[in-house]
N, C-alpha and C positions, 0 to 999 in steps of 0.2 A: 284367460278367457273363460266365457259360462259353458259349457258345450252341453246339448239337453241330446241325450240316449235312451233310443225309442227301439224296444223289442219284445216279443209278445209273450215269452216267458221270464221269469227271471229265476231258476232254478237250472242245473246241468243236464236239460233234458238231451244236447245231442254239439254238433260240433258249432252250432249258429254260437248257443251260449255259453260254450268255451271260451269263444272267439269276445263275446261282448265281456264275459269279466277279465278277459285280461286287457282288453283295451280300455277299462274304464278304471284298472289298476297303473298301467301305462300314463293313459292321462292325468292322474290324480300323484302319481310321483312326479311328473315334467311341470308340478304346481297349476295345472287348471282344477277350478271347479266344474264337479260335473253333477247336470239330474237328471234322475234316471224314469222316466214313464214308461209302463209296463202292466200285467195283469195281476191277481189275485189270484194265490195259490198257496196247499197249505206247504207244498213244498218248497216255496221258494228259500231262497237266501235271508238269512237277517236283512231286514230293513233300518236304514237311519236316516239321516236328513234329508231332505232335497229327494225322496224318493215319493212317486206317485203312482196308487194304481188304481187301474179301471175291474170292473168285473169279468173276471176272464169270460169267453163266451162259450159256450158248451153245444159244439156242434148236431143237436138232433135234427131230424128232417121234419121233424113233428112242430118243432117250434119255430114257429112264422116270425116271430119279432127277433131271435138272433140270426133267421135269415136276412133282414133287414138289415141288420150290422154288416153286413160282410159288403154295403153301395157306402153305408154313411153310418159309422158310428156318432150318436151324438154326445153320449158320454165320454168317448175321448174326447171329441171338440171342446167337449165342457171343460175337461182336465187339461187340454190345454190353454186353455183361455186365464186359468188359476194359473197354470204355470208360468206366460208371462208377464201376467199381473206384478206377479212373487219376484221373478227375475230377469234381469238383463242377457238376453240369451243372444249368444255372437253365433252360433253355430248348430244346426240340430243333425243330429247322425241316426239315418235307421239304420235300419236291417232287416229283421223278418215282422212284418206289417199288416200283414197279407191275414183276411177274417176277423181278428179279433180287432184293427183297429181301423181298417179299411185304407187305402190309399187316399182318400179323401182327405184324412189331415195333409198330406205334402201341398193340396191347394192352398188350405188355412193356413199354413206358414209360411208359403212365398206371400199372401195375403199383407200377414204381419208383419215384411222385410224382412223374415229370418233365412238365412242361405241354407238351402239340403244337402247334404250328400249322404246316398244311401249306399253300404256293400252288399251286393247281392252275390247272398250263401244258396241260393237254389236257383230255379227256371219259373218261379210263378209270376215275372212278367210277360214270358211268353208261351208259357204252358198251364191250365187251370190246373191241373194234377199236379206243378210243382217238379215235376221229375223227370218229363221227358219219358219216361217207360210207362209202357202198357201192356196189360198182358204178357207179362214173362220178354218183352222186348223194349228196345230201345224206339223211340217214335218222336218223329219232327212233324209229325202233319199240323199240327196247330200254327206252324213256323208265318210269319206274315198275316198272324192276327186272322187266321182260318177256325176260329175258336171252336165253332159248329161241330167238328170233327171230338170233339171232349163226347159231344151229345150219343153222337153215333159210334165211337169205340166205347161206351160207358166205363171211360177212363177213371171216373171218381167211386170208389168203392163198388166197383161192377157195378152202379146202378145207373138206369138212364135218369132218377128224379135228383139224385145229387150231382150227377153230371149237368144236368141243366141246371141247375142252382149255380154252379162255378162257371160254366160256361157264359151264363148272363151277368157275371161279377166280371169275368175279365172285359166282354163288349162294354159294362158299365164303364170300366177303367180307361179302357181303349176310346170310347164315344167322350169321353170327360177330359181327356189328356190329362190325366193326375199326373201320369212317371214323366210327362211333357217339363213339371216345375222343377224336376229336382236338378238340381244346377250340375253333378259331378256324381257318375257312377262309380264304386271301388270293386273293379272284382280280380277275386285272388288266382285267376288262372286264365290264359288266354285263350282258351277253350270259352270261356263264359264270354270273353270280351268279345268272341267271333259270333256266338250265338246272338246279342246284343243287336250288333250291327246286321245281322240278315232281319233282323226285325224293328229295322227303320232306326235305332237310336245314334245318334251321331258320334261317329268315332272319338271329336272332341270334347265332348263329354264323359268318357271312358276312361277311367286312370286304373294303369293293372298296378296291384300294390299285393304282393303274397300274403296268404297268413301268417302268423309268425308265434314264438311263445317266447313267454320272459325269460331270458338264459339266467335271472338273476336268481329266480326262485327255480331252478332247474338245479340239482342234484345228482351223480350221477349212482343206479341205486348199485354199491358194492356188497352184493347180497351174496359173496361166494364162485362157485365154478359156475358156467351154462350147464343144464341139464338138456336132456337130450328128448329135447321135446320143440314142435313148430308150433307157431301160433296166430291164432286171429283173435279179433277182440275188436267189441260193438254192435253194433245193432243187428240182432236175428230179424231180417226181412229178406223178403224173396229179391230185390235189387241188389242186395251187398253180396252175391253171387256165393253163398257159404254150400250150397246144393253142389257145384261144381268142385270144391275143396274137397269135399266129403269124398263123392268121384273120383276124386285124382288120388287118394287113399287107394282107394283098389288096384291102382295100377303101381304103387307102391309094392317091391317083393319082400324089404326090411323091415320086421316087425319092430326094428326097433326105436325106427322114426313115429312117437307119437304127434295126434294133434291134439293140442288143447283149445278150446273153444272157448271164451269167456264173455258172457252179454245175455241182452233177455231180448225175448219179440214174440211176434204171433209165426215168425216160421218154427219156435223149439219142439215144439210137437213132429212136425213134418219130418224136421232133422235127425231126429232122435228115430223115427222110422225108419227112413233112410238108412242110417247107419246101421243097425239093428241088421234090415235088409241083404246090407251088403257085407255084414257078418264081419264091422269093424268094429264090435263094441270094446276090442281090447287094446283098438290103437287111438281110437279118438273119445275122447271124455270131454262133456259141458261140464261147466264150472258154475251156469249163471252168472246173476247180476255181480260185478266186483267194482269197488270202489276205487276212487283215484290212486289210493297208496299200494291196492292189491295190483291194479291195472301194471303201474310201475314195477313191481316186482317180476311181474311176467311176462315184460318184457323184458328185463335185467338177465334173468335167467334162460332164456331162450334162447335156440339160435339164430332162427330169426324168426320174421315174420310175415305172412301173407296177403295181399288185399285183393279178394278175388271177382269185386264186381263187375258186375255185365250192366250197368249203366253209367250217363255220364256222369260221374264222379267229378264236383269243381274241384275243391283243393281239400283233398281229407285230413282230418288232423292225426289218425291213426299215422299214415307215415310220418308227418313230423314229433311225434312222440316215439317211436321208433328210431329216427335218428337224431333225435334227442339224446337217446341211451346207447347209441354207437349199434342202432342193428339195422342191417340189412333189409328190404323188403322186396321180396315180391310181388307185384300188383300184375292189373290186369291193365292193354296196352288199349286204353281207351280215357277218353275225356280229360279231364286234369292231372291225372295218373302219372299220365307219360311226361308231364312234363317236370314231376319232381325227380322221380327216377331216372335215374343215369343208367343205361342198362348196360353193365356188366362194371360198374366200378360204386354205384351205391345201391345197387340191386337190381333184380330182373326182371322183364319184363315178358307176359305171355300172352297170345290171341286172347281177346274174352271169351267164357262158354268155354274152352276148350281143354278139357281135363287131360286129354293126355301132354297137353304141352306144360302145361301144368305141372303133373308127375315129372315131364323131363326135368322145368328146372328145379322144381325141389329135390330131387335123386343127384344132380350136379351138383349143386352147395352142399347140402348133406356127406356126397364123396368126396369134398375138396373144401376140409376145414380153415385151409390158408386163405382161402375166397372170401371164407366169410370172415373172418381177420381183418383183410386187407378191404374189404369192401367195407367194414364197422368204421373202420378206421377214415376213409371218404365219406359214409354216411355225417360225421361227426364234425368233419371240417365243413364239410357242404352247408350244414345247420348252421353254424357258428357263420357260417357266409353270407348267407341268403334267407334266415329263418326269425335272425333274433330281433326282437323289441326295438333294439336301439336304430337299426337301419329301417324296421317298421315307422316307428316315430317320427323317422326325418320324410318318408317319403308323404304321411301324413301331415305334417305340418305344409311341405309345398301346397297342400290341396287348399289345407286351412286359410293359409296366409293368403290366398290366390281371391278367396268369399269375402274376409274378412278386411279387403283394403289394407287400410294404412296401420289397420289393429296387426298387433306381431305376438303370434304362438305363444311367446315363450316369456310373455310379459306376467306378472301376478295376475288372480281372477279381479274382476271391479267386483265392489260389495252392490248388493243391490239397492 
């Protein structure tokens, strides 16, 4: 099959695009062709064939004409219009869409008979902000297409003019029924699938399919003993709840439980205070930005690992690269979280926000290194159960095969 993959970066900016290059390495081993439309960036990935991009759009409030993108890009329309000229496309797959390409192309392709199915890695269909949080909290008011409520919590960069801007994209989407064409929603957590459904989209259209990583190019990293150090890793923002980690340090009495931090954002200033503050400059050290192979190593050597947000979290890839490497995690017992974690046999689970419950379980694993043993050791089957490629793949083909009629997944691509 042609299958065309539509995402608005194409560089490793966070877990969206984790997600899309191993599923477009996934389909290109199971022998589909795949092209890929996407934006211009100098960061992206090598580019080679069958790949197409638009001008990424550069968010200012100043510029009226990339406001206009975010109802109807015409440039994308235009690139896709080259794209099925070029090819026989059986299948189109988004993902994150939202701005730089508008939901307007999902109309253009049920237009052209091409089938949708989009996974949705965030809440930007039913939240302008993407996240469900505002102001330092978890927030459903926009739930049932109450968009308005964006305007008056000025949920988008504190400001009431960017909040109206998103807030008249999502009525845009909402008044046009764009998310109405896409035929098959995939979301990796049934937290997302339940959010979907309070806001009108029909159950059968909903296929939960986990995220998952190639076991093939997984390695596991043998870099020695654990050292005696906790960890997080990823994105410094005030959502990924690292404010409360840092907290839970203080209530820690063994100095000998470090935390290492590894990741960039606009909270590292804040963080670096904080700690400072709370006069733990000698148990927790940022590392910054660390690369895939660094990232790996740190959790190899770790004991474990924690994920301490206070929002809803779909399905984070920090835990399954954690037990990927047979470790443990601690998350926070809210949104998609809970549903990877097993609490007490592939890691624990704690209130969000709540640093002392926090301290508790990291001081129990910490005391009882047999836990964290025997809990690596379920982390690791769990993965190999529920995580990898190859049960990924099959559960994607039913979708495929379901669009595609009497076309069969798993036949060579047609030439165009």
């Amino acid at each position: 099959m042609k299958i065309l993959l539509i995402n608005k970066f194409y560089y490793l900016k966070g877990g969206t695009e984790k997600h899309f290059f191993e599923l477009k390495d996934v389909l290109e081993k199971n022998g589909h062709e795949v092209i890929v439309l996407s934006t211009q960036n100098d960061k992206n990935n090598f580019s080679g064939k069958n790949e197409y991009f638009i001008p990424e759009t550069k968010m200012h409030l100043s510029n009226f004409l990339n406001g206009l993108n975010l109802f109807y890009n015409f440039r994308a329309i235009k690139e896709l219009k080259k794209i099925i000229a070029e090819h026989n496309i059986d299948v189109a797959h988004l993902h994150n869409v939202g701005h730089h390409f508008s939901p307007a192309i999902i109309k253009f392709l049920k237009k052209k008979n091409i089938p949708v199915v989009m996974t949705v890695h965030d809440y930007k269909i039913v939240c302008p902000n993407y996240k469900l949080f505002n102001q330092g909290k978890t927030c459903e008011k926009c739930q049932g297409g109450k968009f308005y409520h964006c305007l008056a919590g000025k949920c988008v960069k504190n400001s009431h003019l960017a909040s109206l801007v998103l807030m008249l994209e999502s009525y845009w989407a909402k008044w046009k029924k764009y998310y109405d064409y896409v035929d098959y929603f995939i979301v990796p957590s049934q937290f997302m699938k339940m959010q979907l459904m309070k806001n009108g989209i029909e159950k059968n259209k909903i296929k939960y399919l986990p995220n998952f990583l190639d076991e093939e190019k997984l390695e596991k990293n043998e870099s020695g003993e654990m050292e005696k150090y906790i960890l997080f890793f990823g994105r410094l923002s005030q959502e990924k709840g690292i404010s409360v980690l840092i907290e839970a340090m203080r209530y820690i009495k063994n100095e000998n439980i470090k935390l290492k931090i590894a990741g960039d954002g606009e909270e590292l200033f804040n963080l670096k205070k904080q700690a400072e503050k709370l006069k733990l400059e000698n148990q927790v050290e940022f590392l910054g930005y660390q690369n895939k192979e660094q990232v790996k190593k740190l959790i190899a050597n770790s004991q474990f690992v924690v994920v301490p947000s206070v929002w809803y979290e779909n399905a984070p890839y920090s835990v399954l690269e954690s037990f990927s490497q047979a470790k443990p995690v601690i998350g926070s017992r809210i949104g998609g979280i809970e549903e990877i974690i097993i609490d007490g046999k592939t890691g624990l689970l704690f209130n969000p926000g709540n640093a002392k419950d926090l301290a508790e379980k990291i001081n129990f694993l910490w005391k009882n290194p047999q836990e964290i043993y025997q809990m690596g050791s379920e982390t690791s089957e769990f993965f190999k159960e529920k995580f990898g490629s190859k049960k990924y793949y099959q559960g994607l083909e039913k979708i495929y095969s379901k669009l595609s009629g009497s076309k069969n997944i798993d036949k060579k691509p047609s030439k165009c």
